[in-house]
N, C-alpha and C positions, 0 to 999 in steps of 0.2 A: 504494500500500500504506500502511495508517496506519499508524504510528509501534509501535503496542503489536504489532500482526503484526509487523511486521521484526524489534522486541525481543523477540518469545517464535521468534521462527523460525531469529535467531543462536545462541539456544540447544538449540534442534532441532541445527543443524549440531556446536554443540561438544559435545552429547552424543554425538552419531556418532564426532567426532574421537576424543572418550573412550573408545569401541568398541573403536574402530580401536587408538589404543593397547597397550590391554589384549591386542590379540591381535597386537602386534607389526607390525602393520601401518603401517609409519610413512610410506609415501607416501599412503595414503588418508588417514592422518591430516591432513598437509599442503593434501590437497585437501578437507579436510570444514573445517577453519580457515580455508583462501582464500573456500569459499562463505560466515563467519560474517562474512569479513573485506569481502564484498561489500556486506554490508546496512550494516554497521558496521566505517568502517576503523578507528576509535580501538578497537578489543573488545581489551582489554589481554589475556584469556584466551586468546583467538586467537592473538593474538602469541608467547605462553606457551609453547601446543602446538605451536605452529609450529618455535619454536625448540628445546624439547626434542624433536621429531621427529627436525628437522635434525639434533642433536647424536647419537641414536640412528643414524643415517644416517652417520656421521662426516664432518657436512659442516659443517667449526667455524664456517667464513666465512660462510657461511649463519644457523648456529646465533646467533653473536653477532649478527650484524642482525637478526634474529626480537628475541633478546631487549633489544639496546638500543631498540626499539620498543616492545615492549613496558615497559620505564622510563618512555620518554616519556610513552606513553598514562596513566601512574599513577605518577609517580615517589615518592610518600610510600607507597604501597602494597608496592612493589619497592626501598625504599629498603637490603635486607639485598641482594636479587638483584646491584645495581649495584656493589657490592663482591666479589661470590663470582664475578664474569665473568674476572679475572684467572687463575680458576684454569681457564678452559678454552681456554686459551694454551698 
């Protein structure tokens, strides 16, 4: 697969994930991120969903992992996010 398919097809998935959301659906949510997260495991977005999914879901342990990965993937991006994690403790 070239490079520009993978990068427009992890955005197919996180559109879906974005779906998904919207109708509350938060495990398909999870599962339309894991496939964004296949083409590209650094997609900080993915990460994103994932975690606020999880958090939806009240699954914090999960949720925190989702989102300090997502940090990682873009820490200057997330740099507000890596502070506001305290409050879902």
């Amino acid at each position: 697969m070239k490079s520009t398919e993978g990068n427009r097809e992890k955005f197919v998935w996180l559109k879906k994930a974005h779906e998904h959301y919207k109708l509350e659906q938060y495990r398909d949510v999870i599962l339309a991120c894991n496939q964004a997260l296949q083409i590209d495991s650094a997609f900080d977005r993915a990460h994103l969903g994932r975690g606020l999914a999880f958090y939806k879901l009240n699954n914090i342990n999960m949720a925190l992992l989702a989102l300090n990965q997502t940090i990682r993937c873009n820490p200057k991006k997330y740099k507000g996010l890596s502070r506001q994690r305290r409050y879902l403790l």
